[in-house]
Structures are given as structure tokens and as C-alpha cells.
N, C-alpha and C positions, 0 to 999 in steps of 0.2 A: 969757453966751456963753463967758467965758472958762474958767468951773466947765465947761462942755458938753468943749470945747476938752482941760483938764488929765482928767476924765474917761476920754474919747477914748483920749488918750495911756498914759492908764496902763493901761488895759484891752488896748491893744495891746503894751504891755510884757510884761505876764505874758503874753498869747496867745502871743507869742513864745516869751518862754521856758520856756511850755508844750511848747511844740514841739520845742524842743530839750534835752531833761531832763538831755543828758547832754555839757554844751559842749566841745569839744575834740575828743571822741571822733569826731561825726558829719563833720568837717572831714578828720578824717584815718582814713582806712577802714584804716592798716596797724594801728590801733590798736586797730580792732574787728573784725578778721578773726579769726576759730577757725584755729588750725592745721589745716591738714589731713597724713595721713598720706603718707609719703614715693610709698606704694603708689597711692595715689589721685592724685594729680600727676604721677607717672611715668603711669599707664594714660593719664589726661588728654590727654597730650600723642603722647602715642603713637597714641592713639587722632584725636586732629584730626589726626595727620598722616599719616597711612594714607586716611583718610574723608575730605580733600583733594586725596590723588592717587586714589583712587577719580573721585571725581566728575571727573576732568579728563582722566583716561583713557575716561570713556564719553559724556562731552564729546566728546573725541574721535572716538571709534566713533561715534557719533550724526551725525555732518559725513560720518564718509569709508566706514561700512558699507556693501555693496549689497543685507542682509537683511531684511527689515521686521521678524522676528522680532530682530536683534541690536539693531537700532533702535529696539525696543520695549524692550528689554533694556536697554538704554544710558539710555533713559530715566528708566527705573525706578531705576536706579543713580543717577541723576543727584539726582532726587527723593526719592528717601531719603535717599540720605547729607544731601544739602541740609540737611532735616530733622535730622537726627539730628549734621550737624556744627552745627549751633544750638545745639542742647539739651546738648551739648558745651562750647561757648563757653559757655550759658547757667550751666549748674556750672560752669565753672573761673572766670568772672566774681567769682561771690558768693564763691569760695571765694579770690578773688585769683591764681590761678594764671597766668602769663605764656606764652600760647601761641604754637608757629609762626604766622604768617603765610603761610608756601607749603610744598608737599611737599617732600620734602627731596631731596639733590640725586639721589639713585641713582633715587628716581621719574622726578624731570624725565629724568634718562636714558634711563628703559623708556620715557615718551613721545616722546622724539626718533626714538628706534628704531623704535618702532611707527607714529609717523609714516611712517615710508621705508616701510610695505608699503602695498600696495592689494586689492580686492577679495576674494576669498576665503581670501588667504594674509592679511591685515589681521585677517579676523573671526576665523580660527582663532588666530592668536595675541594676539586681543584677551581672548579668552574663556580661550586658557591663564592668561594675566596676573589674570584673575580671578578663575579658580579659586585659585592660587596663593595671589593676596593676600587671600581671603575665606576660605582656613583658616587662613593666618595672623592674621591679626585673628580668626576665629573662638577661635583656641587663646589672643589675648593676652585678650579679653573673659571667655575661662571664667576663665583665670589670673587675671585680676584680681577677678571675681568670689568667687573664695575668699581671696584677700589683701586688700581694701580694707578700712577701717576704716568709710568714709564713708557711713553709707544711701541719702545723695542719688544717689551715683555708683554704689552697689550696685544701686538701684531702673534707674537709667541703663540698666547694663549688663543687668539681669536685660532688661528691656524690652525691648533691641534684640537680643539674641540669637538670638530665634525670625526676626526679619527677613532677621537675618543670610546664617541658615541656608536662608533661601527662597533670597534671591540666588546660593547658593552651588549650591543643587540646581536651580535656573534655568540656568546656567552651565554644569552639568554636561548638561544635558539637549540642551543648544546644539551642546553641544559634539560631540556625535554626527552632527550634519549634518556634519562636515565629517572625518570619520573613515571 
């Protein structure tokens, strides 16, 4: 029993240190992080924090629209970026990057403001706000797309771009009702 017993143990020693091939390393991830390029960390964060106050501004529109079509709108915005600020965090995770936690302050401001309106002066300047900041992230995605180094965050940005662009020509098409 006791041959069974020393067996046992040793069989679960190597299993172990099977597993870990590489001691030290696995304990501490700053150890086995890849650099990433200054370009790819900069878009990162730039990018959660845009696609942040996105979803919180159509949060918003979504509570206090009276259009079913901005309401569907607001939706969708909500629903993508969702999406898409995952896959976000999901790269800058692996690649160790340190992101915001909330939009930054000049968003939280467009939302305080655009709180104070209601009804159709709301959806008109909810839909300006959008257009606005979806060609700006549209122009930081292309930019970063030709300066990244990273493929991960290349494939990223390649991927969401055409999304982008729907929101942006959604936005624009909205915007017409109230013109």
C-alpha cells in the first residue's frame, strides 16, 4: 500500500510540473507579456473610451427618445459597442494593457447636457453627438489601422470598421427626420 501511496505521489509531482514547464514565468504574467507597440495601446484605450461613452449616451437615448426608430438606434449602439468594447478589453487583457474604467470626463459632460433636453430637440442632438463621434473613431480606427504593429488589434480594428460605418450612415439617415 505504501509502494501504491509513494507511486501516487510521484506521478502527481511530475503531472505538476508538467504543467508548469516554465516556473515563475506562469505566476507572474509581466514576465511573459510581449511588448506591444506604443500605437496599439494608445488606439486601445482610446478606442474603450469612446465605445464607453458611446454605449452610455444611447443608454441614454434609449430611456428618454420619443422615436422608435432612435430607440432602435440607441439600441444597436448599445449592442455593438457592448460587443465590440469586450473584444476590446479582451486584447488589451492578453496584451496587459491598463484601461479606463469610465468615459472620460468631457463625455460625462455631453451626457449631463444632453440629459437637460427632451423630446425631439433630445433626438436631434442625440444623433448630432453621434455622428460627430463615429467619424471620429471612424478616422482614429482607420489611423490606427495603418500605424499598429499588433495583428490582433489590426484584425480588431479591420473587423469593426464596416460596423462602424453602418452606425455612422444610420445616424446620418436619422438625422434627416428632424431637419
Amino acid at each position: 500500500m505504501k509502494n501504491k501511496f509513494s507511486a501516487f505521489i510521484t506521478i502527481a509531482i511530475v503531472f505538476i510540473a508538467s504543467c508548469n514547464g516554465n516556473p515563475g514565468k506562469a505566476d507572474n504574467p509581466q514576465q511573459s507579456a510581449v511588448p506591444v507597440d506604443k500605437e496599439s495601446n494608445d488606439f486601445l484605450v482610446n478606442a474603450l473610451h469612446n465605445g464607453m461613452a458611446e454605449a452610455r449616451l444611447a443608454e441614454l437615448a434609449k430611456e428618454k427618445t420619443i422615436s422608435r426608430k432612435v430607440k432602435d438606434y440607441a439600441g444597436m449602439i448599445m449592442n455593438d459597442h457592448g460587443i465590440l468594447n469586450d473584444q476590446l478589453k479582451a486584447v488589451s487583457s492578453g496584451l496587459h494593457i491598463v484601461l479606463p474604467s469610465s468615459p472620460d470626463k468631457g463625455m460625462q459632460t455631453k451626457l449631463r447636457s444632453l440629459n437637460d433636453h427632451a423630446g425631439k430637440d433630445f433626438d436631434r442632438i442625440f444623433l448630432d453627438i453621434m455622428i460627430g463621434d463615429h467619424e471620429k473613431v471612424i478616422r482614429l480606427f482607420e489611423h490606427a489601422s495603418k500605424k499598429v504593429n499588433n495583428a490582433e488589434v489590426k484584425t480588431l480594428i479591420d473587423n469593426a470598421l464596416p460596423q462602424l460605418n453602418k452606425h455612422l450612415d444610420s445616424a446620418r439617415a436619422l438625422i434627416r427626420m428632424y431637419k
